[in-house]
C-alpha positions, 0 to 999 in steps of 0.5 A, spaced: 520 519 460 521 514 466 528 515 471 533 510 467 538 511 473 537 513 480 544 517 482 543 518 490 538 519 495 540 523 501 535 523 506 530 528 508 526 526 513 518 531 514 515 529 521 511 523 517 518 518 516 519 519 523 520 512 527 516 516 532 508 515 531 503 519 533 502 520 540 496 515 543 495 511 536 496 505 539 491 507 544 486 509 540 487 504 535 485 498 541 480 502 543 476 502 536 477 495 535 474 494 542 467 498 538 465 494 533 466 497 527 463 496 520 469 494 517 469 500 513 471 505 518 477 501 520 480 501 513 478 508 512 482 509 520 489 504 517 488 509 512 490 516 516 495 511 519 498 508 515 503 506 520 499 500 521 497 498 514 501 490 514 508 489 512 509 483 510 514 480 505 517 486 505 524 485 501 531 488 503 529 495 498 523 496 502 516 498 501 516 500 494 516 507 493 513 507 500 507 508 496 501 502 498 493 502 493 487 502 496 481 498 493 485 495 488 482 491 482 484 485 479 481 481 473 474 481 472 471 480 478 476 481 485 479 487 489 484 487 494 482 492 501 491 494 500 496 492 494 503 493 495 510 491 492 517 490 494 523 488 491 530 485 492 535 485 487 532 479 483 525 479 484 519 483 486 514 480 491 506 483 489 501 483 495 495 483 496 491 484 503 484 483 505 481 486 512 475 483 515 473 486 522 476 486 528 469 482 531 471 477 525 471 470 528 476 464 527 473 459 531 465 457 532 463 457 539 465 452 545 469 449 538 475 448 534 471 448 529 473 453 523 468 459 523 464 460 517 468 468 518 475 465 517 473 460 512 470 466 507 477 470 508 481 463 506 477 462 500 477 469 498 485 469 498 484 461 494 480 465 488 485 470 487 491 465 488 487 461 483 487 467 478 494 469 480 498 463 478 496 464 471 502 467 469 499 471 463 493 475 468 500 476 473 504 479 466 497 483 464 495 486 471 503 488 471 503 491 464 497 495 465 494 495 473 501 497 476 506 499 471 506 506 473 509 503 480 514 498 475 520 501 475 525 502 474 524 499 467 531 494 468 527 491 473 521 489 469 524 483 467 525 479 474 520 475 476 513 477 481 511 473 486 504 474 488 504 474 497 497 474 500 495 477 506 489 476 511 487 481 516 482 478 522 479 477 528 482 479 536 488 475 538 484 474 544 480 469 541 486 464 540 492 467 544 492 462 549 490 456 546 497 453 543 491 448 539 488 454 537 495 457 535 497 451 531 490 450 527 491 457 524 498 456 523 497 451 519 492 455 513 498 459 512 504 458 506 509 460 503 505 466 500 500 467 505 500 470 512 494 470 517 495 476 522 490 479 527 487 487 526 491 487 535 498 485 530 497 491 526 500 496 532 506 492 533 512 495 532 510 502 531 516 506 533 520 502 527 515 503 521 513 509 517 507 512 514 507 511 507 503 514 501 496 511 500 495 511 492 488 509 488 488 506 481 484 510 477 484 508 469 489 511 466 493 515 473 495 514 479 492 519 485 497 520 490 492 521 497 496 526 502 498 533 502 506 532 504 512 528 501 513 521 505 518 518 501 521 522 496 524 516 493 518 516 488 519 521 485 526 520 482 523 514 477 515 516 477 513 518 470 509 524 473 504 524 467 502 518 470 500 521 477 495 526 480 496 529 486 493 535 490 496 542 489 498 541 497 502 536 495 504 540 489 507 545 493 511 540 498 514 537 492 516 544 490 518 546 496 523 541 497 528 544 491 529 549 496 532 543 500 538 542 494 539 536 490 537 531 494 534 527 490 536 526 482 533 523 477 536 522 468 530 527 464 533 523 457 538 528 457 542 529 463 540 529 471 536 533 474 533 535 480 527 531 481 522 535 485 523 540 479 522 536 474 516 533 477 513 539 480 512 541 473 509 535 469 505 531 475 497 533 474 494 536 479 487 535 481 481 540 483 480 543 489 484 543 496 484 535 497 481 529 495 475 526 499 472 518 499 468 518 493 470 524 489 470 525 482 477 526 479 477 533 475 474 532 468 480 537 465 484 530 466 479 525 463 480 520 467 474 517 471 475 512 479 476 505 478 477 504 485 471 502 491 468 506 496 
């Protein structure tokens, strides 16, 4: 069963919870927003940085569980490039971001006109704002989509709030022009916010990677070989998730650090890390590459976008 209590969270930092980032990421991040890239290559890029995936609307408990999905599905029809949560004491906050390409414009030529670019993003973010504000899709994709992350069951009764991001274009395009500030300014609410891919590499020194999730049918995959956030595993169901034996064995090695992190098993407290390591499915192989197939022992298929 899922953790009815968290008791305590020392902290235990890897080299990856660090506040130092890589050394020249901010550098080769810029240089390949310069390169023109399919918009592919810069998703695949934020994911082995996720350091520069956006935070916004983040509440005062933070990124949840410091996990963040790729290629999330959502009704019968959307798919957001990034999904993440974040709760405060009352309610939860449900984001879903959209990334263009860095040669995304805003503007048409020689014009303050909106680009046909810019105006795709917004109508893609009104389309899943529209589906959204059916309390009924919101409580369905809560009960099914993301209920392995809904935790902890006491606060599944607050209320969620949809927050939409849109990742475009170059701030060089509209820096300098304060009309242009404006004019952009102007497309965001109180549940949607506009940021530029040169935006993403503010800040790096105070923001943390996280782990990348994907949705599968019935299990959540963990991407990674490390312990990122060990938070998550004092609540998850383990049953729920599948991890590469790398990322197994990290888990485990973090008993040997002592009790750091507890978790309630029905019974009594325990040590999480033991408790996870031996029930969290474990997938095939020694990593998991874009496009691969979960195992056939687990029964579960991919539900996410190459």
């Amino acid at each position: 069963m899922a953790a009815t209590r968290h008791s305590r969270y020392a902290a235990v930092m890897t080299d990856s919870q660090t506040s130092v980032p890589q050394p020249g990421l901010k550098e080769e991040y810029l240089a390949l927003l310069d390169a023109q890239e399919r918009e592919q290559v810069y998703q695949a890029f934020l994911e082995r940085h996720t350091r520069l995936i956006p935070r916004e609307f983040i509440q005062n408990h933070g990124l949840h569980f410091g996990t963040v999905l790729r290629k999330l599905r959502f009704g019968a029809e959307y798919a957001c490039d990034f999904f993440y949560m974040s709760k405060s004491s009352d309610d939860w906050n449900i984001v879903f971001v959209e990334i263009e390409k860095p040669g995304s414009r805003f503007f048409r030529d020689n014009s303050n006109a909106l680009h046909p670019d810019f105006q795709a993003g917004l109508q893609q973010i009104n389309r899943w704002r529209a589906w959204l504000s059916s309390p009924e899709n919101v409580a369905a994709f809560m009960a099914t989509t993301v209920a392995p992350l809904h935790l902890p069951l006491v606060m599944r009764r607050n209320p969620v709030r949809p927050k939409f991001v849109l990742v475009h274009g170059r701030r060089g395009e509209y820096g300098d022009n304060d009309l242009r500030r404006a004019i952009i300014a102007a497309e965001e609410r109180d549940d949607f916010k506009i940021l530029s891919f040169d935006s993403l590499a503010e800040g790096l020194p105070y923001k943390h990677d996280c782990f990348i999730g994907v949705k599968r049918n019935e299990t959540i995959e963990l991407r990674g070989d490390s312990v990122v956030v060990p938070e998550i595993f004092g609540w998850i169901e383990p049953t729920q998730f599948v991890v590469t034996p790398a990322l197994r064995d990290a888990i485990r090695a973090q008993i040997a650090l002592g009790p750091v992190q507890l978790r309630h098993d029905g019974v009594s407290f325990t040590d999480a890390y033991a408790f996870v390591a031996d029930r969290i499915r474990v997938r095939a192989g020694a990593g998991i590459e874009e496009g691969d197939a979960i195992d056939p022992a687990i029964g579960d298929q991919p539900n996410d976008l190459a």
